[in-house]
Every structure is written in C-alpha cells, then in structure tokens.
matplotlib code that plots the C-alpha trace (Angstrom):
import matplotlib.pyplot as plt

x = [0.0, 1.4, 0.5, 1.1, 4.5, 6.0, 8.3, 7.8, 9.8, 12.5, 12.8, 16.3, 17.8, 21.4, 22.3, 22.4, 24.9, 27.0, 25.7, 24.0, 26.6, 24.8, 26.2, 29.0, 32.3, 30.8, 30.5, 33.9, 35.6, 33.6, 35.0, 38.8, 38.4, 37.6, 39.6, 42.9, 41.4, 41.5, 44.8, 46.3, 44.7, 45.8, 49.8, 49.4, 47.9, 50.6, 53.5, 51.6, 51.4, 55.2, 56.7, 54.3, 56.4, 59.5, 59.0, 58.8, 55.1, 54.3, 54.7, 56.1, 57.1, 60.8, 60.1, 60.2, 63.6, 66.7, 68.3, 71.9, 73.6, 74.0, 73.0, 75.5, 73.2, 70.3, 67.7, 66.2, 67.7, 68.9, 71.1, 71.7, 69.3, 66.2, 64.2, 64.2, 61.3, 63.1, 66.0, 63.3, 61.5, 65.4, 66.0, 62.6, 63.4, 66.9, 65.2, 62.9, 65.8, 67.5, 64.6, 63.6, 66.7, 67.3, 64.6, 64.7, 68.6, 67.7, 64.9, 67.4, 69.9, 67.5, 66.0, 69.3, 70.5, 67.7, 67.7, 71.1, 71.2, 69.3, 71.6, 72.6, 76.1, 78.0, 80.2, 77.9, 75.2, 77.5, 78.9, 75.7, 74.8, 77.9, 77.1, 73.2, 75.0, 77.5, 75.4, 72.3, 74.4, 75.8, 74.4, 73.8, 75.1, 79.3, 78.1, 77.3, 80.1, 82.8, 81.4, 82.1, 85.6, 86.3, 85.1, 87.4, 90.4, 90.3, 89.3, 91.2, 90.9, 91.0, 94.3, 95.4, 93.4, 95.8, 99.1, 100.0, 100.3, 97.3, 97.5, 93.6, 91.4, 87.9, 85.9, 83.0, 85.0, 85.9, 82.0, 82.4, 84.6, 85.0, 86.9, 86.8, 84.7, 82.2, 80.8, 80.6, 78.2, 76.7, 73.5, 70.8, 70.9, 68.1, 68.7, 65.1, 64.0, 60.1, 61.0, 60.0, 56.6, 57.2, 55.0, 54.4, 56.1, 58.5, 57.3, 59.5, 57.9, 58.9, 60.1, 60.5, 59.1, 61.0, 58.2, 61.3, 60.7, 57.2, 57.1, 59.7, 57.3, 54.0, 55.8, 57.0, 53.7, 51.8, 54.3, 54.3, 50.2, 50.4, 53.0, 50.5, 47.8, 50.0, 50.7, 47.3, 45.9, 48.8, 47.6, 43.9, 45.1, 47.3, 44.2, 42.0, 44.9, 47.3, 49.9, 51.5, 52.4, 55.9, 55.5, 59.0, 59.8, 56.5, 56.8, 60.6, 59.4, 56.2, 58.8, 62.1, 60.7, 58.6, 61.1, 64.1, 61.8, 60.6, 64.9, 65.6, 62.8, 64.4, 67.7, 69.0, 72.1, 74.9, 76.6, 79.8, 81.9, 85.5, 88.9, 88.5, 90.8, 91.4, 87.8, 85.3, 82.2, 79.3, 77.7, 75.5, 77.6, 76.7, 78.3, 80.5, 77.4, 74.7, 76.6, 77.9, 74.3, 72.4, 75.3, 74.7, 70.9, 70.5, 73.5, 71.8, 68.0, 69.1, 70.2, 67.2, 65.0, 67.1, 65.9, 62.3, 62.5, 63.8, 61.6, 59.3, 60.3, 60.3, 57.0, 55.9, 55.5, 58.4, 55.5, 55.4, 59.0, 58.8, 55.6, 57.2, 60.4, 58.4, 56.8, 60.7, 60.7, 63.9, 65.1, 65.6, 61.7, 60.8, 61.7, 60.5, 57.4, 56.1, 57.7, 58.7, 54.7, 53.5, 56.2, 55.2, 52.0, 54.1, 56.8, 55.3, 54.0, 56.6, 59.1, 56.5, 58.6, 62.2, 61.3, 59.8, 63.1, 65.0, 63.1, 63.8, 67.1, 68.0, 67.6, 71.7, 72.4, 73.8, 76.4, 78.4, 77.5, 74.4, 71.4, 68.1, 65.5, 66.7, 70.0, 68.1, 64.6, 66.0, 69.2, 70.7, 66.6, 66.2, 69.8, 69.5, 65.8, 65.8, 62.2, 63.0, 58.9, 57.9, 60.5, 60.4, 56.6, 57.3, 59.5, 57.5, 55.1, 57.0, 58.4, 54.5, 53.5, 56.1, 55.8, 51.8, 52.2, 54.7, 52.3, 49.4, 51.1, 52.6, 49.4, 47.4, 50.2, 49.7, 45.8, 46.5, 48.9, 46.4, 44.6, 41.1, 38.5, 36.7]
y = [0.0, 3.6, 6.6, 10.1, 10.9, 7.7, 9.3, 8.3, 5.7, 6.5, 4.3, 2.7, 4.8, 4.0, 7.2, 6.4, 4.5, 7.9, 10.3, 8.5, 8.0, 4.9, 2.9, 5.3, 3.7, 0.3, 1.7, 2.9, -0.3, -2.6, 0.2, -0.1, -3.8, -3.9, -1.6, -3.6, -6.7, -5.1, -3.9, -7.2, -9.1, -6.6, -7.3, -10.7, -10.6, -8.3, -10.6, -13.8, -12.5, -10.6, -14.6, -16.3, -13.8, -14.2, -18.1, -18.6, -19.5, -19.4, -23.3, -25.3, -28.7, -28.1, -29.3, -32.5, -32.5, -33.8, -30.7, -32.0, -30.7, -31.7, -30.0, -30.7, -30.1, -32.0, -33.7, -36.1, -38.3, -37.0, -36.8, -34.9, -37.1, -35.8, -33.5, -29.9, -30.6, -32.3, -30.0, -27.4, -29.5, -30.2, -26.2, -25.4, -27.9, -26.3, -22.9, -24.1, -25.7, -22.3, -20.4, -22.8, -23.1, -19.5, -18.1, -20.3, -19.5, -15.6, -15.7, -17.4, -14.8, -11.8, -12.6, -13.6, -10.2, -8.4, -8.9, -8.4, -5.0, -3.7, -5.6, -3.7, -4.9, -1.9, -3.9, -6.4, -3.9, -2.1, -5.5, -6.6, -2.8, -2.9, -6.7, -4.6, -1.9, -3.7, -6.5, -4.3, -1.7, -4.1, -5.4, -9.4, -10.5, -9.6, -11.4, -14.1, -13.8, -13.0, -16.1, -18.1, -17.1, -17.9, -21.6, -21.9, -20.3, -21.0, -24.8, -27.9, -29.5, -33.4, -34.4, -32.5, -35.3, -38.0, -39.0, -40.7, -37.0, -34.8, -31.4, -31.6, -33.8, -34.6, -32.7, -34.5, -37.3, -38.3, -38.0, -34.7, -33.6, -29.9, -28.7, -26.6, -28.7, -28.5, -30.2, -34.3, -35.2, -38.6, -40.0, -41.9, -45.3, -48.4, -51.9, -52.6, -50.1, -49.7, -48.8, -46.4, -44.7, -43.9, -41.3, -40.3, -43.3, -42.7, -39.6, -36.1, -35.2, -38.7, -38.5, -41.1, -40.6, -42.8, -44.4, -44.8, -40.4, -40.6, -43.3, -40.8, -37.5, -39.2, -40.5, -36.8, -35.6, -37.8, -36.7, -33.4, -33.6, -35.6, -33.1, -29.9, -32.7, -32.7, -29.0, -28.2, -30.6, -28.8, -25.7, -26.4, -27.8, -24.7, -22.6, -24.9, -25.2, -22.7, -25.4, -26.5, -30.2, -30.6, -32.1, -32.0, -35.8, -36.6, -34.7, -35.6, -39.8, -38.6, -37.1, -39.5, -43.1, -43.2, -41.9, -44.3, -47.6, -46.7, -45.9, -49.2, -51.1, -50.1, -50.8, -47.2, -46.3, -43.7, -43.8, -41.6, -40.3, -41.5, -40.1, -42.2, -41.5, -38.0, -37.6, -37.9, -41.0, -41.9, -39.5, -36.6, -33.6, -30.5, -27.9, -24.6, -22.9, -24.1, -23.3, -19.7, -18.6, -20.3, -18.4, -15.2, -14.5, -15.6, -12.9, -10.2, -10.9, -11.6, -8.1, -6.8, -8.8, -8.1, -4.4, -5.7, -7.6, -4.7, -2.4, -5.0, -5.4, -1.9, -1.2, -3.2, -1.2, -1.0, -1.5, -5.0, -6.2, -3.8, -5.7, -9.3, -8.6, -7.6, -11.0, -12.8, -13.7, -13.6, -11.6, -14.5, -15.7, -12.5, -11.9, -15.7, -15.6, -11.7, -9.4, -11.6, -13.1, -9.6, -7.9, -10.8, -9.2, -6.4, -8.2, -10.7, -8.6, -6.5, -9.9, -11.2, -8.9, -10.5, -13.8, -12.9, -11.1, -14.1, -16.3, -13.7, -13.0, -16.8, -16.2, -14.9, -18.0, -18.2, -16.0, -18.8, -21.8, -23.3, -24.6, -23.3, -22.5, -19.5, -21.3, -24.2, -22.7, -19.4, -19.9, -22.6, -24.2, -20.7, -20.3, -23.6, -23.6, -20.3, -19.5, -16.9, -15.4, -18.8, -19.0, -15.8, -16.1, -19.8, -18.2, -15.7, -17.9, -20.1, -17.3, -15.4, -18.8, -19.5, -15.9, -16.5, -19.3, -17.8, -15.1, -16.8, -19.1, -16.3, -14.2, -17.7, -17.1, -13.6, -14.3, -16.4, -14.2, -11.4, -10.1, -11.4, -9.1, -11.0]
z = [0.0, -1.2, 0.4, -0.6, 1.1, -0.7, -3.4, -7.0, -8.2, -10.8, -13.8, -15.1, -17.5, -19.4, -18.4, -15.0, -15.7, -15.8, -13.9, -11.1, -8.2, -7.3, -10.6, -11.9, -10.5, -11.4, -14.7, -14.9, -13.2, -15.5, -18.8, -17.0, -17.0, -20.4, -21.9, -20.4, -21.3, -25.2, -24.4, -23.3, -26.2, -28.5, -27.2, -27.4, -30.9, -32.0, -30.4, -31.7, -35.4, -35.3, -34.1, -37.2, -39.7, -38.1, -38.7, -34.8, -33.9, -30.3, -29.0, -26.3, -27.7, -27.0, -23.8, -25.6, -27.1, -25.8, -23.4, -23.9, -20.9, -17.4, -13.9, -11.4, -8.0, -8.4, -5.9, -8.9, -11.1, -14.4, -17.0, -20.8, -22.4, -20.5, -21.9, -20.8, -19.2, -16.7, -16.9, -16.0, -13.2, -11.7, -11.7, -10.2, -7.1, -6.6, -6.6, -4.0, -1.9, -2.2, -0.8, 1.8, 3.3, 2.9, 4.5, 8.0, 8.3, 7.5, 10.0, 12.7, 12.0, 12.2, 15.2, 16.7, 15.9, 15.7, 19.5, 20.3, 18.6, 21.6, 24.0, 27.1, 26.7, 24.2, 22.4, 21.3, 20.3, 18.1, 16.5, 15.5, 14.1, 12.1, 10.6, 10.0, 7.8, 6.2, 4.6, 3.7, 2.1, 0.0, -2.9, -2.8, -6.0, -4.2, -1.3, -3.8, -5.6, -2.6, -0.5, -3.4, -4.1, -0.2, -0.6, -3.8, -2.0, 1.4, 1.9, 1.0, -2.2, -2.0, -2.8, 1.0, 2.7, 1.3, 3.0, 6.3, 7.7, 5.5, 5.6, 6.3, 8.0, 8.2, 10.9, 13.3, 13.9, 10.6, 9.0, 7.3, 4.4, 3.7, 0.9, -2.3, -3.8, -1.6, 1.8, 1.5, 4.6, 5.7, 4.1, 5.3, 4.5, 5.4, 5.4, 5.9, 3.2, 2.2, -1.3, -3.3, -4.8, -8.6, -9.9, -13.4, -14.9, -17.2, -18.2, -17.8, -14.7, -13.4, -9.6, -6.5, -3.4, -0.6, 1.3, 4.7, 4.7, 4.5, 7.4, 9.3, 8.5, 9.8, 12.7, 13.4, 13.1, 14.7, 17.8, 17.4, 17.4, 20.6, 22.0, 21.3, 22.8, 26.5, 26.1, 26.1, 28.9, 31.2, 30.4, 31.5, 34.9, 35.3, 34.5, 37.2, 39.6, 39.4, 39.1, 35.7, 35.8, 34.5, 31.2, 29.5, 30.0, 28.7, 25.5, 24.9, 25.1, 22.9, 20.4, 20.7, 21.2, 18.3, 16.1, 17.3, 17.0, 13.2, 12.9, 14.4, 12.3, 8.9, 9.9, 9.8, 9.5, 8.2, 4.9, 5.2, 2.5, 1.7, -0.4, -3.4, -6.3, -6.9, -5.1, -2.1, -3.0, -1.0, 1.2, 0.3, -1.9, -1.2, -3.8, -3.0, -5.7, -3.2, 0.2, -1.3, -3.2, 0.4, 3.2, 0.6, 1.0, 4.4, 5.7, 3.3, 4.0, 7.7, 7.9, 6.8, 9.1, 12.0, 11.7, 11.4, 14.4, 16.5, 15.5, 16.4, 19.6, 20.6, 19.3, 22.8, 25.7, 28.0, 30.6, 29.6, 30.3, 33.8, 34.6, 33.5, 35.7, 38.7, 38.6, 39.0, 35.0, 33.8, 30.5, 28.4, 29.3, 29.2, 25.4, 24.7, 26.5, 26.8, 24.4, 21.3, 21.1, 20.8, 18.9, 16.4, 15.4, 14.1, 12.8, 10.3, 7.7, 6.2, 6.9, 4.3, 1.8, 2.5, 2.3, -1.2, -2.1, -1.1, -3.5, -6.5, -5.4, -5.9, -9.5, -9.2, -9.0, -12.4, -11.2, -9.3, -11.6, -9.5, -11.8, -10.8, -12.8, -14.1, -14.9, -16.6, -18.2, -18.4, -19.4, -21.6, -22.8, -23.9, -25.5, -27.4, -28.6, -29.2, -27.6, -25.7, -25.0, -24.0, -21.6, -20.2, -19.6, -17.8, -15.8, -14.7, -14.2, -11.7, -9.6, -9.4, -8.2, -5.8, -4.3, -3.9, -2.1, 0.5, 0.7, 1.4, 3.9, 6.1, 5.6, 7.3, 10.4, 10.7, 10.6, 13.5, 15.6, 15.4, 18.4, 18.7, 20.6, 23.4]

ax = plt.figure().add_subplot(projection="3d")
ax.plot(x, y, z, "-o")
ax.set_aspect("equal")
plt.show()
C-alpha cells in the first residue's frame, strides 16, 4: 500500500549509468576492465602475429627435445638425455631448496641479531649494528660472488686429505669432508627399506618418493600432534589449579621413542663419505654454488630482518617487560614468552617482503655456476631452442606462483597471531 508521502519511483535509465553515483564507479571499473582486457589481447595478438612472420610460432614442444647438458646439484635423477622438461623440473626444485633453506637460516639470524642490537652490553650492540649496515648496504650478487671465491680459496681441495700425515682432516669425527669442492656429509641409509613410490612413470615429470621419509614425516607428526595434545591438557590444569604439571619428560618420550623404533625397524644407518681417487664418493655432496648462493641470501636478507624484528620489539611497551620482571621472570623468558609473542603481530607482515626477495634474489644464482631455474629454463633451454617469449613467460610464471604461495602461507600465520577481541 502507497500513500502520498512515498516518493515516486525512478525508472532505469542507461544514463544512470554515468551520472547517477549509485552505478557510476561500477561503470567505470567494469570500462577499466575492459579496456585492459582489449589492451592485453591486442599485445598478445601483435606478439603472436610478429613470431608467425618471423618463422617462430608461439609453442612449447621443446620441452620435448633432448636438453643435452647436465645439472650438477640435483635432488632427482637426471642426465643430458632428459628433456628440458626435466631440466626445467630439476632447476625449479633447486630454486625451492635455495629459498627454503634460505629463509629459515635468514629468519634465525635476524631474530638472533635483531635482538642483540638492543643488547645492554656496548660492544655487542654495536657488533651486530655494524654486521646490519655492512650487509644491507651491500648489494647481494658480491656477497654471492665473494662467498664463493672464499670456498674456492680458502678450503682444501681433496688431494690434501691424502698422506699418512694430511694437511687436512675430516671434521665431526671423521664423518664430514669440507673442501673446495664443496661439503661431502653422511647420508641416510636403510637396510630394511620400504622402497620407493614412482609417480608419473616414465614420463618427464617422473620423480620417486621414498616411502622410509614418509614413514619418518608421519611419525613426526603424529608426535608433534600428541605433544601440542599434552601441552594443552597442562595448560587447563594450570588454569584450574594454578599449578603447571611438569611435562617436559613426557613430551621428549612422545617425540624421541617413536622416532628411534621406526629408525631401528628399517635398519637405519649412516653412509659416510670417503677419499677415493682423486675424489670424495658416497655421502651426500653438497656444492660450494649451493653453500655460497644459500650463506649469501641468508647474511643479506638476515640483515634486513634483523631491523624488522627490533623495530618489532620496541614497538611493545616497555610497561610490559617492567611488569614481567616484577613477577621474577627472567630476561631470556621475558623476550621468549612476553615481548617476542606480541612484537610478532608487528613483525610478520613487512618480513612477508624479505622472504619474497630471497626467493627472487635466488635467481643470481647463475652467477656462481648453480642450476636453478633461471639457470636451466631461463638460461641454456632458452639459449638452445631459441624460444626466448615462451621462456620468459614460464619463468614468470614459476616465480609469481612461488611468491603467492609464500604469501598466502605467512598471511594464514599472521591471521592467526592477530589479536582477537573478546
């Protein structure tokens, strides 16, 4: 029912499309959409038709043919035969090493000496401000490049481990082998191995998956789940009681015996490397490129999230530590347990940013001879084929999706370590 002080309704007109501020920045998102939708089709058109004249249609069956040269650091099997598809697949995992291992040893450093730069003690805060300057004002590719040149000039090469009286010796009791050549470590070797899962077949993207790591994995989750499981019951019965049960033993059986009895089922045991010829076999190799390019990024991004960790920590109120160290807490528990949890809140998101440089910065790795995927899909597959826009897009690709997925995973923590209102 309408009565008189109902106003008339307005019919839909295309020019309210314009000048009614109800429906005019739809209108000009839905225009700016379209109009860079043209554009981009128009690019790709344009490059699309320039390659048909130039003989060079846009296509990716090279990843079919033969790549013809070899990767020296690889985590899959693979030789010059494979196709450079595979070359491709072996660079993308050495990226990924790179940046794994990068960005827990940068975050170890950072908060090491993001913490210590506000020691008490003088010479210690100005030794870890100078390590700050130095690194960060330094650009990463001469770290790179320096801590490379110190591995090839400073270590022993093979030959000095021969001789009843070697000018160098193997270091953790005769396991480890550093030299110029890199680091030769023990592997881990089962008599009672499960085998292997082969996925894909025979096909390029062919990898094994050792069933004895997945065993180990569950195993350490399942403890780790049953460790958070004792955690929390001691919590309730401190909140009840006032009294926290010491749990320590508990959780060290929940996370050790478990473990060692899988170990002792599959007969594990220690493959160490030994001077054979004019070179180390057995054990696992890791290459001067790897240790240089991973020592590189950590120092450099560590420097940067050192700074984010102090100005995280003094972004907490200094009423927080007073109030901690009236109640007998010590400084070490106080930064583990008061300020570090908060100062996390402001921490995480810009540390979001280095992690992300770390995973592009890996692509320097060319400059010290360590295939990853800019070195193999980027590199030589583009050098030899010749397709230098397919490659380029891949690779862009592969590094967009890499850097979304860190993104998104450390945007889930920092959902989690935010402040919920009760």
């Amino acid at each position: 029912m309408t009565t008189l002080s109902d106003p008339p309704k307005q019919q839909f007109r295309l020019s309210m499309l314009l000048y009614d501020t109800r429906y005019r920045s739809a209108t000009i998102q839905v225009l700016a959409m379209f109009g860079f939708m043209l554009l981009a089709a128009w690019l790709i058109s344009n490059a699309a038709q320039n390659l048909a004249a130039l003989g060079k249609p846009i296509s990716f069956s090279f990843f079919t043919e033969s790549a013809s040269y070899d990767i020296n650091q690889r985590l899959l099997e693979y030789d010059s035969r494979d196709t450079h598809l595979r070359a491709a697949l072996i660079g993308l995992l050495n990226t990924l090493v790179v940046a794994v291992l990068g960005c827990i040893t940068a975050t170890i450093i950072g908060v090491f000496v993001g913490i210590l730069r506000l020691s008490s003690n003088w010479l210690v805060a100005r030794i870890m401000t100078v390590y700050v300057e130095i690194f960060r004002n330094v650009p990463v590719l001469l770290w790179i490049v320096f801590a490379m040149a110190i591995l090839i000039e400073s270590l022993p090469s093979p030959r000095d481990f021969r001789g009843e009286d070697p000018a160098a010796t193997m270091d953790m009791f005769g396991t480890v082998a550093i030299t110029n050549r890199g680091v030769y470590i023990p592997e881990p070797l089962f008599t009672n191995s499960l085998g292997n899962l082969h996925i894909f077949g025979d096909s390029s993207l062919r990898f094994d998956i050792s069933l004895d790591l997945v065993a180990v994995l569950a195993v350490l989750a399942a403890s780790i789940f049953a460790m958070r499981k004792v955690a929390a019951r001691a919590a309730r019965i401190q909140e009840e009681t006032g009294v926290r049960p010491k749990t320590w033993y508990i959780q060290l059986g929940i996370l050790f015996v478990p473990l060692l009895t899988l170990l002792v089922a599959l007969g594990f045991y220690l493959g160490y490397p030994e001077l054979k010829g004019f070179n180390f076999t057995g054990g696992t190799h890791l290459r001067n490129s790897l240790i240089a390019l991973w020592l590189a990024l950590s120092l450099y991004t560590a420097a940067f999230i050192a700074e984010i960790v102090r100005g995280g920590i003094l972004a907490i109120s200094h009423g927080q530590t007073e109030a901690a160290a009236a109640l007998g807490l010590r400084s070490g528990r106080i930064m583990r347990l008061v300020v570090l949890p908060q100062a996390m809140r402001v921490i995480i998101p810009p540390m979001i940013s280095n992690y992300l440089n770390l995973t592009k910065n890996s692509s320097l790795a060319i400059a010290v001879g360590y295939m990853d995927i800019t070195g193999t899909l980027g590199g030589i597959t583009m050098n030899q084929t010749g397709r230098e826009l397919e490659c380029v897009l891949l690779l862009m690709l592969v590094y967009l999706a890499i850097s979304l997925c860190i993104s998104s995973v450390m945007n889930w923590y920092n959902k989690r370590m935010k402040l919920v209102e009760r």
